[in-house]
Structure formats: C-alpha cells, structure tokens
N, C-alpha and C positions, 0 to 999 in steps of 0.2 A: 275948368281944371280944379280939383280938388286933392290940397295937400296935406297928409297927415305926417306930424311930426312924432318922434316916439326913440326909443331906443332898438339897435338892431344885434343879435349876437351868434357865431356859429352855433347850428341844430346841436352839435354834441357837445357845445360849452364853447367858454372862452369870453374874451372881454365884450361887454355891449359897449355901441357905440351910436354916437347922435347919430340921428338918419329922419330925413325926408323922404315919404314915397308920396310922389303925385300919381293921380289918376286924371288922364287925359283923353276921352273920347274912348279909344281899343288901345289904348297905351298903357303901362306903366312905366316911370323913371325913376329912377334911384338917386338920390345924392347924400351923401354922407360929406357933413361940412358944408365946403361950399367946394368940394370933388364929386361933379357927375360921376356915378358909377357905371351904369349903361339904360335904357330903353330898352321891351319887351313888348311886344303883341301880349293883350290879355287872352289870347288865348292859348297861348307858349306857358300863361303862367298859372302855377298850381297852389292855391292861396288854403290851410285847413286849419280851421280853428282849435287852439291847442287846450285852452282855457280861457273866462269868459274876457280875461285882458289880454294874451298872445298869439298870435297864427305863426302859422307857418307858412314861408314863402320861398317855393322853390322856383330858381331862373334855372335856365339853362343844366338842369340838375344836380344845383347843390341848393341846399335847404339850409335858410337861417330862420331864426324866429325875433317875427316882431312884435314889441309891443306899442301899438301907437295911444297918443294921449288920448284919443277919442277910438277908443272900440269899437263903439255901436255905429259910429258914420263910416271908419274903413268896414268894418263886415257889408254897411250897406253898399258901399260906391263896388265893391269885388263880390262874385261869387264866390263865397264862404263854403269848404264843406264843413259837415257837422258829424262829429261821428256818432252814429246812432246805436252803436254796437252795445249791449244790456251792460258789460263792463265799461262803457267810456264813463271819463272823465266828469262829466254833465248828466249821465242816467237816465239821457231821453230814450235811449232805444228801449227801456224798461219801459219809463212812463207812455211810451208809444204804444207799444203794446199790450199796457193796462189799459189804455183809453179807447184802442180797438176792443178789444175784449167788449170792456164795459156799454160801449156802444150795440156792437153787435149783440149782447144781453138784452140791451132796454129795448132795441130793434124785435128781439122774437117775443120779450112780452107785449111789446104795442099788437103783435100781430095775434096773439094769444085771445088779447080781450076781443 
C-alpha cells in the first residue's frame, strides 16, 4: 500500500484540507484526518493532472483537486491523464507535435540520402 499525504480542496474552490490517499492494489481510500472518507475501485476513479503539483480526482462524480507532497510517486502509483491539447497547461500537445514533425523530417532525409 502506498500513501500519499497532500492537501485536498473542492474543483471550484473552497477550503483545502489534510488528506491521505492510499493506493492499495485496484483500491483507492480516502481519509481526511483520521475520518475514512470511502474506498473506490481504481477503475471508477478518474485521476487528470492539473499542474505539475495538483490532479484532479473525481469519485463518484464530484471532482476535487489534490495536491500530494510527492507528485511524481502519486502520478506514478495512478493512471495520470495528461492533457496534450496545444493550449494545456504544460504545452506538451505542441511540443508533441513539434517532435513528430521533426522526426518525420529527419526520417525522409535519412531516406533522401
């Protein structure tokens, strides 16, 4: 089991609050405090990275954003999505498709020579 501590707060605002999410095999649990909030199948749960410290985690169809003390190990332990879109947040859908491009370029010169 792997627990990430972090603060948790409603998607449209409002107070953060301590929170624990553990990841448990196909689980996720919530406690805030030392108050279970509930258990989810990780596959009920919709986890998308907001910025390179907060996701968003929707249960049962309400969405809060968390930020856990360690980032880079919650995005690892969940499937993270990433939004690729040329306007997100992070700029990868650009830099994606600068890299294909660029690829696909040095590809028809290699084939050129």
């Amino acid at each position: 089991m792997k627990n990430f501590t972090g603060r948790m707060s409603p998607h449209d605002g409002g107070d953060a609050h301590s929170a624990t999410v553990m990841i448990d095999g196909h689980w996720l649990r919530l406690m805030q405090g030392n108050r279970r909030v509930g258990a989810w199948s990780l596959d009920d749960v919709v986890v998308e990275r907001v910025t390179v410290f907060r996701f968003n985690i929707t249960l049962d169809g309400v969405t809060n954003t968390f930020a856990p003390d360690d980032p880079a190990g919650f995005a690892e332990s969940v499937d993270v999505v990433v939004d690729l879109r040329p306007a997100s947040r992070f700029g990868l859908g650009e830099r994606v498709r600068k890299a294909k491009e660029e690829l696909a370029a040095a590809h028809a010169a290699a084939d050129e020579d």
